[in-house]
C-alpha positions in Angstrom: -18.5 -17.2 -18.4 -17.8 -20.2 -20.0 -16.3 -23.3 -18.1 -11.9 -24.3 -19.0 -13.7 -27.7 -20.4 -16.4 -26.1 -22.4 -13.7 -23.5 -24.2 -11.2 -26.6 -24.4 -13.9 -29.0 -26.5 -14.4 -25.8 -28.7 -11.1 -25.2 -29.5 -10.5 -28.8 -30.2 -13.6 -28.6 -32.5 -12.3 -26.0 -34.4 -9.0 -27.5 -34.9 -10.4 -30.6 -36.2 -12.6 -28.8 -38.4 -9.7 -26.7 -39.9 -7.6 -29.7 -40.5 -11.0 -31.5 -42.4 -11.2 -27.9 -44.8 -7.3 -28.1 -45.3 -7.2 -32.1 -46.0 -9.8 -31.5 -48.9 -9.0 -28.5 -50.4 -5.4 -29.9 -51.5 -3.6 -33.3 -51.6 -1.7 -34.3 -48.6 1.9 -32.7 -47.9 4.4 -35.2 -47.2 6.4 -32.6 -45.9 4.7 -32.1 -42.7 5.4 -35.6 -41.1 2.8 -36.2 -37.6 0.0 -34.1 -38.8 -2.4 -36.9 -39.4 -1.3 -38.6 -35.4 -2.0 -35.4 -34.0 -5.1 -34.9 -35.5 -6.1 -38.5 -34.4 -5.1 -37.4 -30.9 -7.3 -34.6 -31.0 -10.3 -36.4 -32.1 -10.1 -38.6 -29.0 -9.5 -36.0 -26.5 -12.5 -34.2 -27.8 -14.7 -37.7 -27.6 -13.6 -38.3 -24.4 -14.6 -35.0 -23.2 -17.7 -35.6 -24.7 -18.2 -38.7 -23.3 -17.2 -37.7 -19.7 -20.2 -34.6 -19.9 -22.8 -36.7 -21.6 -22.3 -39.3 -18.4 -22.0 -36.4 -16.0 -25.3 -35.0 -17.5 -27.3 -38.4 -17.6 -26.6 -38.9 -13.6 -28.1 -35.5 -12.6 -31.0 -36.1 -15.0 -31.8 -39.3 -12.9 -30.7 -38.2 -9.3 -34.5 -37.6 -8.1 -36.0 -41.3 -9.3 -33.1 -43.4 -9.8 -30.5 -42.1 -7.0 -28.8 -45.7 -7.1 -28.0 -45.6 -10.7 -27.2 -42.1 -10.4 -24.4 -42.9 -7.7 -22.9 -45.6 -9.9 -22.6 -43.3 -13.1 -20.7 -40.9 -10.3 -18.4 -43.6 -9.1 -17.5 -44.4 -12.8 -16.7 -40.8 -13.7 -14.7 -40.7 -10.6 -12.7 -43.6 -11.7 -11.9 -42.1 -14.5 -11.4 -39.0 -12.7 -10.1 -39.2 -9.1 -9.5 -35.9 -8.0 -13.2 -34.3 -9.5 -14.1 -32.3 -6.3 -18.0 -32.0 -7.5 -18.1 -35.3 -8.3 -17.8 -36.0 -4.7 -19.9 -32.8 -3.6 -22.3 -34.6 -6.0 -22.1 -37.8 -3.9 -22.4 -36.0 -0.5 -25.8 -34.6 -2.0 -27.2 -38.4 -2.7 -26.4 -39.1 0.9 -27.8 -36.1 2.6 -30.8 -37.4 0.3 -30.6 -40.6 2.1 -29.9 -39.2 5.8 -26.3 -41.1 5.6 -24.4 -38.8 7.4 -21.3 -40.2 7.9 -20.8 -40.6 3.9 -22.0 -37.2 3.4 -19.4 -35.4 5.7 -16.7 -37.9 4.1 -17.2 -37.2 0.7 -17.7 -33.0 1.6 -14.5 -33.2 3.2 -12.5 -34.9 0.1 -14.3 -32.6 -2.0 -12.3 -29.8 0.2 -9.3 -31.9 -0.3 -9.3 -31.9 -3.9 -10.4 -28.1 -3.9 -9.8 -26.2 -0.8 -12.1 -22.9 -2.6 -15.4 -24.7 -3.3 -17.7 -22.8 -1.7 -20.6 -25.0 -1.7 -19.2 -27.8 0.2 -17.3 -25.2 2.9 -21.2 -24.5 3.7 -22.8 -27.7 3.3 -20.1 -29.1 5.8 -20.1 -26.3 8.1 -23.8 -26.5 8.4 -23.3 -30.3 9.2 -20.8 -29.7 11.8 -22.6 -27.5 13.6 -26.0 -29.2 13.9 -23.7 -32.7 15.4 -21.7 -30.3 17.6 -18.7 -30.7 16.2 -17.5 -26.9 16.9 -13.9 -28.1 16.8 -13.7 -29.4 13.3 -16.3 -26.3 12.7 -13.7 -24.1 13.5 -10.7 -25.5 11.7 -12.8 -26.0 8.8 -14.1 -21.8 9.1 -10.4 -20.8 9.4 -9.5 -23.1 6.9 -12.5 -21.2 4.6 -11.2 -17.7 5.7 -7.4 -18.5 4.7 -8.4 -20.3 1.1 -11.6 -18.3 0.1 -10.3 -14.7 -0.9 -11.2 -11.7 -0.9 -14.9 -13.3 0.0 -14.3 -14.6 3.1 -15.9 -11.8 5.3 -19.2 -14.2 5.8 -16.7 -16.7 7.1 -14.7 -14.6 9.4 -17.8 -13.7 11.0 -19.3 -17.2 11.4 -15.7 -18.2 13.0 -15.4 -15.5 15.5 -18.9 -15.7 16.2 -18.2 -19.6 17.3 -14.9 -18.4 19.0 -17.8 -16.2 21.1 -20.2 -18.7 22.2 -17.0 -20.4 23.2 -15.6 -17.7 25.7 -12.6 -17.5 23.5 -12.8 -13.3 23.6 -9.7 -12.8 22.4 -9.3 -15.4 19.8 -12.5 -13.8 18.2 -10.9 -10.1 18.5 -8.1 -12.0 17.0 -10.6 -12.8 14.3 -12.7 -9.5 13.4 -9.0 -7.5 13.3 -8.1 -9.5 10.6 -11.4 -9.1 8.5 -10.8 -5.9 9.5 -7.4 -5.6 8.1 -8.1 -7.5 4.7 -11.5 -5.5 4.6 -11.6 -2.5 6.5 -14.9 -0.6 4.3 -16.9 -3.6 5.4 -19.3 -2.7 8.5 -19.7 -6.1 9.6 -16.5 -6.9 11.7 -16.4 -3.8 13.1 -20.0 -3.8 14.6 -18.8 -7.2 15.6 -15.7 -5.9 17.5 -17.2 -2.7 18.6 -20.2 -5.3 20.7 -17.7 -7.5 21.8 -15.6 -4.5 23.6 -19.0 -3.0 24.9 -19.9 -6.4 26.5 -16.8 -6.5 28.1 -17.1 -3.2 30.2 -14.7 -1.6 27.9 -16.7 1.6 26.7 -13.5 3.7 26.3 -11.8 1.0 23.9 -15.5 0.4 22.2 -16.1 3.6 21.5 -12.8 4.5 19.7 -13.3 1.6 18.0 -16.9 3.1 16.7 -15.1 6.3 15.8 -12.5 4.6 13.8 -15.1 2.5 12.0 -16.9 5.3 11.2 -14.0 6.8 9.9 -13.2 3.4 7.1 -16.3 2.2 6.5 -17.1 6.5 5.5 -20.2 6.3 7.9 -22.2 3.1 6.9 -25.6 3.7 7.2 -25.8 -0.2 9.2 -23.0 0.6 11.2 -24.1 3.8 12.9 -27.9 2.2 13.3 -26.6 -1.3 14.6 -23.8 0.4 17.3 -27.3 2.9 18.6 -29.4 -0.5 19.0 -26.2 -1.3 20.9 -25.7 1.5 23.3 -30.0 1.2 23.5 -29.5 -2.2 24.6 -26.7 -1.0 27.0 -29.4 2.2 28.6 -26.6 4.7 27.2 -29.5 7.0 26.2 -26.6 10.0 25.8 -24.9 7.7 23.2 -27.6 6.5 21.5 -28.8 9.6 20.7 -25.8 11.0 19.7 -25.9 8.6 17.2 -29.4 9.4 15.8 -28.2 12.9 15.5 -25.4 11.6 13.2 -28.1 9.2 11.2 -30.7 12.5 10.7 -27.4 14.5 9.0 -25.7 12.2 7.0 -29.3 10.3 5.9 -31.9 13.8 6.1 -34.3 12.1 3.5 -34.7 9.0 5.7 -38.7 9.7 8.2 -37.8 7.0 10.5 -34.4 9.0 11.2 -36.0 12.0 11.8 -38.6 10.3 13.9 -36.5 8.9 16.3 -34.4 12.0 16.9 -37.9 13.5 17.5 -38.4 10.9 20.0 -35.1 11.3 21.7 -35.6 14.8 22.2 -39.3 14.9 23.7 -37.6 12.2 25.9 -34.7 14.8 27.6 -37.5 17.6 27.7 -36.1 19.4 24.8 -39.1 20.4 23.3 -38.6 23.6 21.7 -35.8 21.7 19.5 -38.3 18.7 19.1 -40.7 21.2 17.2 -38.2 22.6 15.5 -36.8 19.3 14.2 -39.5 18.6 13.1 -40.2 21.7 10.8 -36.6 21.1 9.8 -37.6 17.5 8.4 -40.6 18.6 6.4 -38.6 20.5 4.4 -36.6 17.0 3.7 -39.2 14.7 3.6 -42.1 17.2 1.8 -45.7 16.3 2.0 -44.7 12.8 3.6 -48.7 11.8 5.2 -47.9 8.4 7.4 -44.7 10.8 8.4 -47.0 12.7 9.8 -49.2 10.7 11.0 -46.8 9.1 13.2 -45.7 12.3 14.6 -49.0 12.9 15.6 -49.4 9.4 17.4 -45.6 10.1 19.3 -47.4 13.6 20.3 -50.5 11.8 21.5 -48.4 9.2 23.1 -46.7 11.6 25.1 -49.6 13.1 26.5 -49.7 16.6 23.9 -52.6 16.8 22.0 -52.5 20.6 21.4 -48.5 19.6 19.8 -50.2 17.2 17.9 -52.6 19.2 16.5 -50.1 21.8 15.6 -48.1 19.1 13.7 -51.6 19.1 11.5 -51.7 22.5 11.1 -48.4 22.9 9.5 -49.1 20.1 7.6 -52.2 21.7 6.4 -50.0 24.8 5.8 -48.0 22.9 2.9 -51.0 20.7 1.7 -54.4 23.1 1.9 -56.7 20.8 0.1 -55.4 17.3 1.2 -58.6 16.1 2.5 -56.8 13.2 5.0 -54.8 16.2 6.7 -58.4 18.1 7.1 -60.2 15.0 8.5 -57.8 14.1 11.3 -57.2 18.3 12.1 -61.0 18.1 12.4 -61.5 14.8 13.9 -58.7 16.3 16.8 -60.6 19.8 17.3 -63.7 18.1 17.9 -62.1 15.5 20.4 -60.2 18.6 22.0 -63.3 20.5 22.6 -62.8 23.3 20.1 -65.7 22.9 18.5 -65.3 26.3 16.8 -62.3 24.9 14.1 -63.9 21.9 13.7 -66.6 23.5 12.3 -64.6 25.9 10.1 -62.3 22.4 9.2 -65.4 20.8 8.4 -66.4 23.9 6.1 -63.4 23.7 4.1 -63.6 19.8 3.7 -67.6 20.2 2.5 -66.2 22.8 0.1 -63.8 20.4 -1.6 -66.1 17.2 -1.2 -69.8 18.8 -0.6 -71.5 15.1 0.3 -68.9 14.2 2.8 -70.8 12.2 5.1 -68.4 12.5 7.9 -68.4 16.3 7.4 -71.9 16.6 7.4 -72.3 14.5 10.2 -69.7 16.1 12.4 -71.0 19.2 11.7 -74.9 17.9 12.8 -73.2 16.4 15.8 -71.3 20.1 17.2 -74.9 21.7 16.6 -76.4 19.0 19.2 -73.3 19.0 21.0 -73.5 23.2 21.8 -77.3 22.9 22.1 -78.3 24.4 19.2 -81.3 22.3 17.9 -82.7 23.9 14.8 -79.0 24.1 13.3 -78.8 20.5 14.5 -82.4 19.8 12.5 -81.0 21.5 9.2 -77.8 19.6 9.4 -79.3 16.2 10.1 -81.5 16.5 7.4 -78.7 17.9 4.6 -77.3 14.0 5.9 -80.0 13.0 5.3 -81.0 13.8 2.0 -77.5 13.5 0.4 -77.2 10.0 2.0 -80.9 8.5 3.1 -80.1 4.7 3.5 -77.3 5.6 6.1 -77.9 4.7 9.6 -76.0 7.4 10.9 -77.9 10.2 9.0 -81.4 8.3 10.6 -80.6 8.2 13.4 -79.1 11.9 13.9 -82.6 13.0 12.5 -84.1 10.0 14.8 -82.7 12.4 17.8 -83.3 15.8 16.2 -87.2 14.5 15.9 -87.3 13.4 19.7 -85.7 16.6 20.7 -88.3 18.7 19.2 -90.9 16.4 20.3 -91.8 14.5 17.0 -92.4 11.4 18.4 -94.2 10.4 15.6 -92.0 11.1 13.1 -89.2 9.7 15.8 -91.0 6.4 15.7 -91.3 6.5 11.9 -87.7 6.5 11.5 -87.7 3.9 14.1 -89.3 1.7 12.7 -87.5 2.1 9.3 -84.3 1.7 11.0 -85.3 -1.4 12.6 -87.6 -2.9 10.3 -87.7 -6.2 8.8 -87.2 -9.6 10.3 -83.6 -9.2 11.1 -82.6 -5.4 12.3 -78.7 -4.2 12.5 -77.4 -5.5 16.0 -75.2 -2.5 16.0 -78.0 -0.2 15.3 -79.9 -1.8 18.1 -77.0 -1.4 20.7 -76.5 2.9 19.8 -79.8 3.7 19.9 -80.3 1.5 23.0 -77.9 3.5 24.4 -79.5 6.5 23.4 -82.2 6.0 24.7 -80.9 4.2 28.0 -79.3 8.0 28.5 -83.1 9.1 28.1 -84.4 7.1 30.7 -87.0 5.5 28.5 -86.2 2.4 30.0 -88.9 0.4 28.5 -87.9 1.2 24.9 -84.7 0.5 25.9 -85.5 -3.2 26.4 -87.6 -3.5 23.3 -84.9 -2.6 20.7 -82.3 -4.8 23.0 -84.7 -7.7 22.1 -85.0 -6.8 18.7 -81.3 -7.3 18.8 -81.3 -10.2 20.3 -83.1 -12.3 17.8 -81.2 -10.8 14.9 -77.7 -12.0 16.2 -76.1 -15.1 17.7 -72.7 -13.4 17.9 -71.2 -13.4 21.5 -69.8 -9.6 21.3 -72.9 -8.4 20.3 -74.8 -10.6 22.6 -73.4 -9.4 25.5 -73.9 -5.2 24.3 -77.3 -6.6 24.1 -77.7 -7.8 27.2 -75.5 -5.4 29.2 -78.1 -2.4 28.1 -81.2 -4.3 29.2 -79.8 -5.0 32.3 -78.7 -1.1 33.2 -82.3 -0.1 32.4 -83.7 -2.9 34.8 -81.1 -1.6 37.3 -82.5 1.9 36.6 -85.6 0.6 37.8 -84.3 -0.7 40.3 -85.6 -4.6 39.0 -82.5 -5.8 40.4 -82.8 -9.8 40.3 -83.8 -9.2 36.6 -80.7 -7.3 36.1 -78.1 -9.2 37.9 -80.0 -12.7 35.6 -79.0 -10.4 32.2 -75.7 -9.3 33.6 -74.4 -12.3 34.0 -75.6 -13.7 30.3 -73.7 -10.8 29.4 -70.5 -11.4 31.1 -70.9 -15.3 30.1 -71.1 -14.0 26.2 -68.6 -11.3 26.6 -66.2 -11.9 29.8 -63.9 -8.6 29.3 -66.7 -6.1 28.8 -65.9 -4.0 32.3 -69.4 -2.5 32.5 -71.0 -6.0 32.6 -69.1 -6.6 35.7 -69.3 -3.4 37.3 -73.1 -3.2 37.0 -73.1 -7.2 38.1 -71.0 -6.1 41.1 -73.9 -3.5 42.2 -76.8 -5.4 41.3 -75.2 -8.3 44.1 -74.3 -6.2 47.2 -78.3 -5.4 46.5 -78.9 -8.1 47.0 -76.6 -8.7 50.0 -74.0 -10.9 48.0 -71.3 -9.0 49.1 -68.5 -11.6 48.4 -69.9 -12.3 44.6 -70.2 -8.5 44.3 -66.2 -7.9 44.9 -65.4 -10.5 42.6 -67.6 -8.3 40.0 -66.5 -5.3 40.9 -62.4 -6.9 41.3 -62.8 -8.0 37.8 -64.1 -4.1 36.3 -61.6 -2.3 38.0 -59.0 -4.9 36.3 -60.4 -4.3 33.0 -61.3 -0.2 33.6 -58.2 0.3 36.1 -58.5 3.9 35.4 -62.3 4.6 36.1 -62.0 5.7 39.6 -65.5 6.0 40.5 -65.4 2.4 39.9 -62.4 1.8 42.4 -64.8 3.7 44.6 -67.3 1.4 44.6 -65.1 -1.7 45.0 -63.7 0.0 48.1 -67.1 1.1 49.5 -68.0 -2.9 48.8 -64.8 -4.0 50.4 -65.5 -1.8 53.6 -69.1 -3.9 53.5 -67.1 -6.8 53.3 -65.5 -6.1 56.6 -61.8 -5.5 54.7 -61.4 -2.2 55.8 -57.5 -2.0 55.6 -58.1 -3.0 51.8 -60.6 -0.6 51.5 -58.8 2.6 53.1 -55.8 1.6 50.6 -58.4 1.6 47.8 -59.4 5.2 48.8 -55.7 6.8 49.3 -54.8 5.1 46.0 -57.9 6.4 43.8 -57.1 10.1 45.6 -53.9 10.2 45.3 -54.0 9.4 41.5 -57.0 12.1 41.3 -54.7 14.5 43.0 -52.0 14.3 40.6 -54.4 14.7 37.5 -55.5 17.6 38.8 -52.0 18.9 39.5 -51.2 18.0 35.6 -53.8 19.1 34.7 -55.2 22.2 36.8 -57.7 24.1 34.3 -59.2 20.3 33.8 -63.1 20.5 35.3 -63.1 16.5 34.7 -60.2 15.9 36.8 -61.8 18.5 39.4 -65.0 17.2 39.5 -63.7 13.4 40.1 -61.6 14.5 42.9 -64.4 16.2 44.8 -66.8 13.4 44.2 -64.4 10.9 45.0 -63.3 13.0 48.5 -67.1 12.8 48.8 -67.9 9.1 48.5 -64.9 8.1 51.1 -66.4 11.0 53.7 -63.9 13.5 53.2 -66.7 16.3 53.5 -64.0 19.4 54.0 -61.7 18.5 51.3 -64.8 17.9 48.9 -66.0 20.7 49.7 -63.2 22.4 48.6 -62.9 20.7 45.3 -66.3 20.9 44.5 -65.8 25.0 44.6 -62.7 24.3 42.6 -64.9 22.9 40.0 -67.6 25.3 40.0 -65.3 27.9 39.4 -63.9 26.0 36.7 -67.4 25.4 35.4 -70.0 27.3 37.1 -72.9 25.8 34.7 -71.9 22.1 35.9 -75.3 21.1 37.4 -73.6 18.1 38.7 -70.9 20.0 40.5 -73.7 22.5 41.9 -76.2 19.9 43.2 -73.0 18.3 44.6 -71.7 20.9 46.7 -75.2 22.1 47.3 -76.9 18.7 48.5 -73.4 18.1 51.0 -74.0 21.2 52.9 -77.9 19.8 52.8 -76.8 17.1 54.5 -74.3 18.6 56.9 -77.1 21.0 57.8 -75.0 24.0 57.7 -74.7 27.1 54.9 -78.5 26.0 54.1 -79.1 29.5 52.3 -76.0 28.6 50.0 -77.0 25.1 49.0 -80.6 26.1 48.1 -78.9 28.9 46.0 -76.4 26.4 44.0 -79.5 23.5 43.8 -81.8 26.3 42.2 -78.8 26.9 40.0 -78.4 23.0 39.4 -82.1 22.9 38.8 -82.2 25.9 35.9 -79.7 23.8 34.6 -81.6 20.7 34.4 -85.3 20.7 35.2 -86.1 17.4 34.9 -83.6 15.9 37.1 -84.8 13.8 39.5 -82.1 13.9 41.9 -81.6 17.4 41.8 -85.1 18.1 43.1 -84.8 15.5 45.5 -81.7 17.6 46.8 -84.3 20.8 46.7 -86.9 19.1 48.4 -83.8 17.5 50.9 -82.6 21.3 51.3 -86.1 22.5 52.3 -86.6 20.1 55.0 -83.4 20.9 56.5 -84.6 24.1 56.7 -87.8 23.0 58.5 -90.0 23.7 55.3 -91.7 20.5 55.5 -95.0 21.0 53.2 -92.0 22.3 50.2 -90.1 19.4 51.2 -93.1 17.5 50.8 -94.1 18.4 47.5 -90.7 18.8 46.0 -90.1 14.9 46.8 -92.9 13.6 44.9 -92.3 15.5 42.0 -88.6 13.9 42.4 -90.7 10.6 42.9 -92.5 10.9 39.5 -89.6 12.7 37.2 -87.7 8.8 37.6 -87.6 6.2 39.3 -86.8 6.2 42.8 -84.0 5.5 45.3 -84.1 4.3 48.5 -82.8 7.8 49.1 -85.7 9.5 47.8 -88.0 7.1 49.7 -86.1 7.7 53.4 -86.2 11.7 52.9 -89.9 11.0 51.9 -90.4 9.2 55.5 -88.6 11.7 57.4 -89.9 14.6 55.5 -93.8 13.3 56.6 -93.0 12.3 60.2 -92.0 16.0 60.8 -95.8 17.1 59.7 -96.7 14.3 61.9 -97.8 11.1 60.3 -96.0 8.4 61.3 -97.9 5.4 59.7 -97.2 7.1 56.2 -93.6 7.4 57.4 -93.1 4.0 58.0 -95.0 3.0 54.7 -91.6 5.6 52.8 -89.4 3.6 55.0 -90.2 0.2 54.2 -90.1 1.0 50.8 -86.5 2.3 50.9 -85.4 -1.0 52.2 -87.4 -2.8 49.5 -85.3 -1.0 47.1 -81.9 -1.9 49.0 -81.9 -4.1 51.9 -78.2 -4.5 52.4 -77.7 -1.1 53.4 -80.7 -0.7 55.7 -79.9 -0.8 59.1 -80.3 2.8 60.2 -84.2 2.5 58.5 -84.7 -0.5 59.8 -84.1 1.2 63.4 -86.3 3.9 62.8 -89.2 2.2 61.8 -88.5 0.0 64.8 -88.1 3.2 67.0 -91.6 4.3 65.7 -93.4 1.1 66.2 -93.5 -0.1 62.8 -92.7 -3.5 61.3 -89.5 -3.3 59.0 -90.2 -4.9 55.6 -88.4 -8.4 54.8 -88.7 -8.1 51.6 
């Protein structure tokens, strides 16, 4: 809209121009006497005008680079023109330029003076006040601002009973926010304003009619009802709060986060029947709405309820059959849950819509392997392969296919190709490490960690590297080899839990019992939930003489065992990590308890059978029993060599001395040994009478682990022998 001066110089303008048309087009009429002084009197008005822009206009051309000259041309115009208020606001800008305070706040306040509704200088001014904590003047000049600025002063009204706030003036601020309210009771603002100041006052009766008549003006804003729940949230009024969502999920239905939270509120008061069916109530809202979904999922997950989460992918699957992101996670979710079963048939439908789907194809290679199937494995792993032959993943699923079947050629081929070249993938070098640390090829193991090594410099890597290459010399029981890569790897990668827990064993070896708690302190700080860890540290501590530490280690680990298992009852994990752990501290009855807990739960678990069997082993009692669930174990896993260490430990117990005999050098030969192995070995071939050889087993168990040698030291003392130093 066009300024009173602009319109002014137009009109004038046009009336001169008129006069000019009317003074040539016929001869002057006498008749009209002062025509010609008035138009002479409009000509100089309109100059002036003129002249008083074009000045005005040369100043703020010059402001930036000439701010001197500039503030003369201002103090001209304002001699001309005194009561100008933007001349002054114009003046107040130069000085703020210059950091000449004083001036500025002068010339903002006679601009006010001069015009008590320019906006501009109220906030300019007000922000001056404030920063030189001048709240007095900040507050006349806010109510000044509320009573001249009209019907916009809301912004104002707010500012000044927020000030009255920091104050402590309570009721000069209610004062305040009732009459914004008043002049502008549809506005949110004030009332959120007043409703906060009664809650903070312990008023919740007087704050909470004040919500409902808000809610009543202002129709139900939207920012109202959201800012008074963050209120009441901030307040721990969960009842409130969630009253309020309610209100938000009917009034906004096509709003996710709404219904998300009310989702949330209700899992939280155990209200889960209505929680599902809130959720089926918003899909028909919100439609096909993925990240909606996807965040359901994670608040499922969250709370502990995969199988809910799961279902919240089926129904979403329900609406949206071919979406290939809902079939993915679904599948991704069944695989993780252990139904391998749909994640197969999941997988199916995703290799119908997208037949190359690598992760398809390789899930589905993967559940072959998984349930043991190896010729479905072979035929999956090689569809991968063929639709996708320069992916690591599809080599290296045939890599394992070939070594299963016993291909080791063809194993080594792809081996090689993986690896080839001067640099190899660091990442491929750390999973099939891993692989074949799980092997026991410990060897290989530190031949593709070298490989590795020389193709990266980057710490994370580094210390995966150098983690794996020290497990397989603890394997083999090279311990001072292991410990000297361990702690590379916790130099290059101080957070990596493993690094320290294996670092921790490989020192209490070797008798550093103080540096093998700080080790093992530091894993169970980064892995606080591995409880065969906390274990450890509390078997270490006990070594360490802290046996108070130690026993409060134990209770805590068992007591958390106990309550998974009480959550979780049908869970063989949870079983089988209570009985060992019962085991480890020497709570032999309650173990053995657990342990039959767990076989029921599992009876194929060949670590749960050799457990239970190789505890009544060494107890010496149920003998007929414990060789029953160690054959069991054994069917299970023939090649374990601590499983037929337990056979051959069973027989001796049951005075079969030439099957013990044999049974513990095939346990000898199937990996390498423990110092367990080695002691059963000694006391299986004194009992058929050769003590030299017995000693010989001995020393060789405390080779492998002096610092937890005593009782074989005392044997071979007790026999005449010499106990080994080494």
């Amino acid at each position: 809209m066009p300024s009173w001066r602009s319109v002014a110089t137009v009109g004038a303008g046009l009336l001169v121009a008129v006069s000019f048309c009317l003074r040539s087009r016929a001869e002057p009429d006498w008749r009209r006497p002062g025509l010609d002084e008035f138009e002479v009197r409009v000509d100089e008005g309109a100059a002036e005008e003129a002249a008083f822009h074009k000045q005005f206009y040369r100043a703020t051309r010059i402001e930036k680079h000439d701010p001197a000259a500039a503030r003369e041309l201002y103090r001209d115009l304002l001699a001309a023109r005194p009561a100008t208020a933007y001349l002054y606001f114009k003046l107040a800008q130069l000085d703020a330029r210059e950091g000449q305070w004083p001036s500025c706040i002068e010339n903002l306040e006679t601009a006010l003076k001069h015009d008590p509704k320019m906006r501009a200088a109220y906030n300019e001014l007000s922000r001056l006040y404030s920063w030189f904590g001048r709240d007095e003047e900040l507050i006349g000049l806010l109510e000044q601002a509320v009573a001249h600025i009209r019907p916009d002063n809301i912004e104002y009204s707010l500012a000044l009973g927020e000030l009255h706030e920091e104050h402590g003036r309570t009721d000069a601020a209610v004062e305040v926010y009732e009459r914004a309210i008043a002049e502008h009771p549809v506005l949110y603002k004030p009332w959120l304003r007043l409703f906060e100041l009664r809650l903070d006052a312990g008023d919740e009766d007087e704050a909470y009619q004040t919500y409902r008549r808000a809610l009543e003006e202002t129709g139900g804003h939207r920012a109202l009802l959201v800012g008074v729940r963050e209120l009441y949230r901030e307040k721990h009024d969960e009842e409130r709060a969630f009253e309020l969502t309610e209100l938000l999920v009917e009034r906004f239905p096509l709003n996710a986060d709404f219904w998300y939270d009310d989702i949330v509120g209700l899992l939280a008061l155990g209200r889960f029947e209505e929680a599902r069916a809130a959720f089926k109530k918003s899909c028909a809202y919100l439609g096909g709405n993925k990240k909606y979904f996807a965040k359901i999922v994670r608040l499922y997950e969250a709370h502990g309820d995969p199988d809910e989460a799961i279902a919240v992918y089926e129904y979403a699957l329900e609406r949206e059959p071919e979406s290939l992101e809902v079939l993915v996670a679904l599948a991704l979710r069944y695989q993780a849950r252990g139904d391998l079963e749909k994640a197969l048939a999941v997988h199916e439908r995703l290799l119908k819509l997208k037949p190359a789907n690598k992760l398809s194809l390789l899930a589905i290679a993967e559940i072959h392997e998984q349930q043991g199937d190896v010729e479905t494995f072979g035929e999956w792993a090689r569809r991968l392969l063929n639709a996708h032959p320069d992916l690591f993943d599809a080599q290296f699923a045939m890599l394992r296919y070939d070594e299963l079947v016993g291909k080791r050629e063809d194993a080594d081929a792809l081996l090689a190709k993986i690896l080839g070249g001067d640099e190899p993938s660091p990442e491929a070098c750390i999973r099939i490490s891993a692989y074949y640390l799980g092997r026991e090829e410990y060897q290989r193991v530190r031949d593709i960690t070298l490989k590795g090594l020389r193709a990266t410099k980057r710490p994370v890597l580094v210390s995966h590297l150098y983690l794996l290459s020290g497990m397989a010399d603890y394997a083999e029981h090279r311990i001072p080899e292991a410990a000297r890569k361990l702690k590379i790897s916790a130099r290059h990668g101080p957070d990596l839990a493993e690094t320290h827990f294996y670092l921790g064993l490989c020192r209490r070896r070797l008798g550093h019992v103080e540096e093998a708690l700080e080790a093992l302190e530091r894993a169970v700080e980064l892995a606080p939930e591995d409880s065969g860890w906390r274990i450890e540290l509390g078997l270490t501590m006990k070594r360490a003489g802290r046996d108070e530490e130690a026993q409060k280690q134990f209770e805590a680990v068992i007591t958390e065992l106990e309550a998974a298992v009480e959550a979780s009852p049908e869970s063989f994990e949870a079983q089988l990590a209570l009985a060992v752990a019962l085991n480890d501290v020497g709570r032999s009855e309650e173990a053995v308890r657990e342990f039959e807990r767990a076989i029921e739960l599992d009876p194929n678990s060949a670590t749960a059978l050799n457990g239970l069997g190789y505890m009544w082993a060494e107890e010496g009692t149920r003998l007929d029993e414990a060789l029953e669930l160690i054959e069991r174990a054994l069917e299970i896993k023939p090649e374990s060599g601590a499983i037929v260490d337990s056979l051959g430990w069973v027989y001796f117990k049951m005075g079969r001395a030439e099957d013990a005999l044999r049974e513990l050098k095939r346990a000898v030969g199937l990996e390498p040994p423990t110092a367990e192995i080695y002691e059963h070995l000694g006391d299986t071939v004194l009992a058929l009478g050769d003590e030299a050889e017995a000693i010989k087993w001995w020393n060789k168990a405390i080779e492998l682990y002096p610092d937890n040698a005593e009782a074989i030291r005392q044997k071979i003392v007790a026999h005449g022998g010499v106990p080994s130093t080494q």
